[in-house]
C-alpha positions in Angstrom: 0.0 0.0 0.0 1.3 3.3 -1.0 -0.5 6.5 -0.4 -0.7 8.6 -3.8 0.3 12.2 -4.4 -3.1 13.5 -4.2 -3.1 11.5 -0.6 -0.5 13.6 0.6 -1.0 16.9 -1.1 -4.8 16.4 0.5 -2.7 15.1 4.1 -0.8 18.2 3.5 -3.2 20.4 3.2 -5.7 19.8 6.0 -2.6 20.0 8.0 -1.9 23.5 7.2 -5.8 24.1 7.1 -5.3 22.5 10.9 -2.6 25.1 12.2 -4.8 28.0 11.5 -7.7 29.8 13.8 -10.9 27.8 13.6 -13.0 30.8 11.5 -9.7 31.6 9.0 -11.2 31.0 5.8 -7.8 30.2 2.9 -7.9 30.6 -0.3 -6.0 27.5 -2.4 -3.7 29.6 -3.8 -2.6 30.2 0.0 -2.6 26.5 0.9 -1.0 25.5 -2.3 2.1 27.9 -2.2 2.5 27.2 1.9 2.5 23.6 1.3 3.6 23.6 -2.4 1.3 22.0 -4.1 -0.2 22.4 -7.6 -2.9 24.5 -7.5 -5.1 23.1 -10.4 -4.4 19.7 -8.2 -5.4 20.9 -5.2 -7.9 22.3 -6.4 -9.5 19.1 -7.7 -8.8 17.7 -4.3 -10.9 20.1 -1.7 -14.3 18.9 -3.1 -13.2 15.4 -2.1 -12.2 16.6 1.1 -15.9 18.7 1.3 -17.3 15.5 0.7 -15.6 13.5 3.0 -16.9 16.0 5.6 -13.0 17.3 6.7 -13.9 21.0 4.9 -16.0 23.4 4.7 -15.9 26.2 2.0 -17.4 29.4 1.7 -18.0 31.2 -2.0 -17.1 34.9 -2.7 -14.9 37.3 -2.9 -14.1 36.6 0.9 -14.0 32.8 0.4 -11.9 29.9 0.6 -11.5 27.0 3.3 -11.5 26.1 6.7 -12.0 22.7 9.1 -15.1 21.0 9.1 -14.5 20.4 12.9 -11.8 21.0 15.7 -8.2 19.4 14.6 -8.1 17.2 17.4 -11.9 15.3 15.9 -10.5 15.3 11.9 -8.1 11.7 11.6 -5.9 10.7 8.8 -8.2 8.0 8.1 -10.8 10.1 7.1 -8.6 12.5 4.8 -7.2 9.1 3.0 -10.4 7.4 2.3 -12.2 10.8 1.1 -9.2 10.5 -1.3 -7.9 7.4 -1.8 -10.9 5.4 -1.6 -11.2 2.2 0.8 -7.2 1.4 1.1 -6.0 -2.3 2.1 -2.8 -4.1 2.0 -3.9 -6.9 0.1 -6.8 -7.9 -2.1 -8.0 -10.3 -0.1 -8.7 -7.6 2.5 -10.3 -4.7 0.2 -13.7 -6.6 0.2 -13.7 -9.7 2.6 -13.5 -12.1 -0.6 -10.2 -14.3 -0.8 -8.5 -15.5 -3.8 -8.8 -19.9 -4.4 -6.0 -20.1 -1.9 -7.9 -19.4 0.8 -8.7 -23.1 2.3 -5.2 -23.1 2.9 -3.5 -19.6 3.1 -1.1 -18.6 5.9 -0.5 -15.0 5.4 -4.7 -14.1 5.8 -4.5 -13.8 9.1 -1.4 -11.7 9.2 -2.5 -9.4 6.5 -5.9 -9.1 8.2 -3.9 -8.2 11.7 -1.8 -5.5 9.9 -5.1 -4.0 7.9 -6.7 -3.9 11.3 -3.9 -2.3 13.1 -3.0 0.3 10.3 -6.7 1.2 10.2 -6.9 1.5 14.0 -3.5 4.0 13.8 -4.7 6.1 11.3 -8.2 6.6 12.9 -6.3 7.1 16.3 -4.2 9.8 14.7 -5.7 13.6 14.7 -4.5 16.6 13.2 -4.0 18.0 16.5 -1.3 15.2 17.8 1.0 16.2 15.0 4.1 18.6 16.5 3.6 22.2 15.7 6.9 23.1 14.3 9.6 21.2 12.1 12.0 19.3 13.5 9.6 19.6 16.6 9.6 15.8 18.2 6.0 14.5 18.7 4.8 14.4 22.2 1.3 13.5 22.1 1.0 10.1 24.2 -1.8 8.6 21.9 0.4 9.0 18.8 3.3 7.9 20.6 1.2 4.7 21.6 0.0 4.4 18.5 3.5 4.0 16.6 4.1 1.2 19.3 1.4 -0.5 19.0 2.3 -0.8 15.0 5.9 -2.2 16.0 4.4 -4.9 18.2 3.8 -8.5 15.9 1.1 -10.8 17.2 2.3 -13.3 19.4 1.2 -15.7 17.1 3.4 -18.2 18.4 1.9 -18.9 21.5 -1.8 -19.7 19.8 0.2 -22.7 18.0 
């Protein structure tokens, strides 16, 4: 699984749209210089992101974009799949359907752990946990425990 370009321009941009005062309405040409990003492609981006329900956009000559909510209740997750779409690791776990090695596949059940745990981090993850500055080191305890829960394998040995 790879997250496209127009995953992380749209990543990127609720990010800077998450570092401003709740009311500040910007304009894409704002977003798309501080971020560098395309404007025509970011631009294609932010109705996906209205319709995913992470932006809100106001027309006119005063217009542009703002949070649909408070950083700290907007999670990757939802930015990726107003983008990307429903994202697994595998086939076998986009839809619940398996291939004809299923009877007998070992690596379902792993796949199915790591879907479930990358899902979990990326929900668990807010806009608000991210560090403030570059180079800043993240302190926020449920991002921290999030990136150790993804380094833990199951302790599938002791079921066998």
């Amino acid at each position: 699984m790879q997250i496209s370009r127009a995953g992380d321009y749209a990543l990127r941009a609720v990010i800077y749209l998450s570092r401003q005062a709740p009311a500040r309405l910007c304009t894409i040409g704002e977003i798309a210089r501080a971020q560098q990003i395309p404007p025509a492609f970011l631009a294609k981006l932010m109705p996906m992101l209205i319709r995913g329900g992470v932006v809100l956009s106001a027309q006119g000559p005063k217009g542009g974009y703002r949070l649909a909510r408070r950083p700290g209740e907007i999670n990757f997750w939802e930015v990726i799949q107003a983008i990307e779409g429903p994202i697994a690791l595998v086939t076998c776990q986009e839809d619940g359907s398996c291939c004809e090695h299923e009877p007998f596949c070992t690596m379902n059940e792993v796949f199915a752990e790591a879907q479930k745990r990358l899902v979990a981090f990326f929900r668990s993850t807010t806009f608000a946990d991210l560090p403030v500055k570059e180079g800043c080191s993240v302190t926020d305890e449920g991002l921290r425990r999030g990136m150790a829960e993804l380094a833990i394998l199951p302790a599938r040995r002791e079921k066998g």
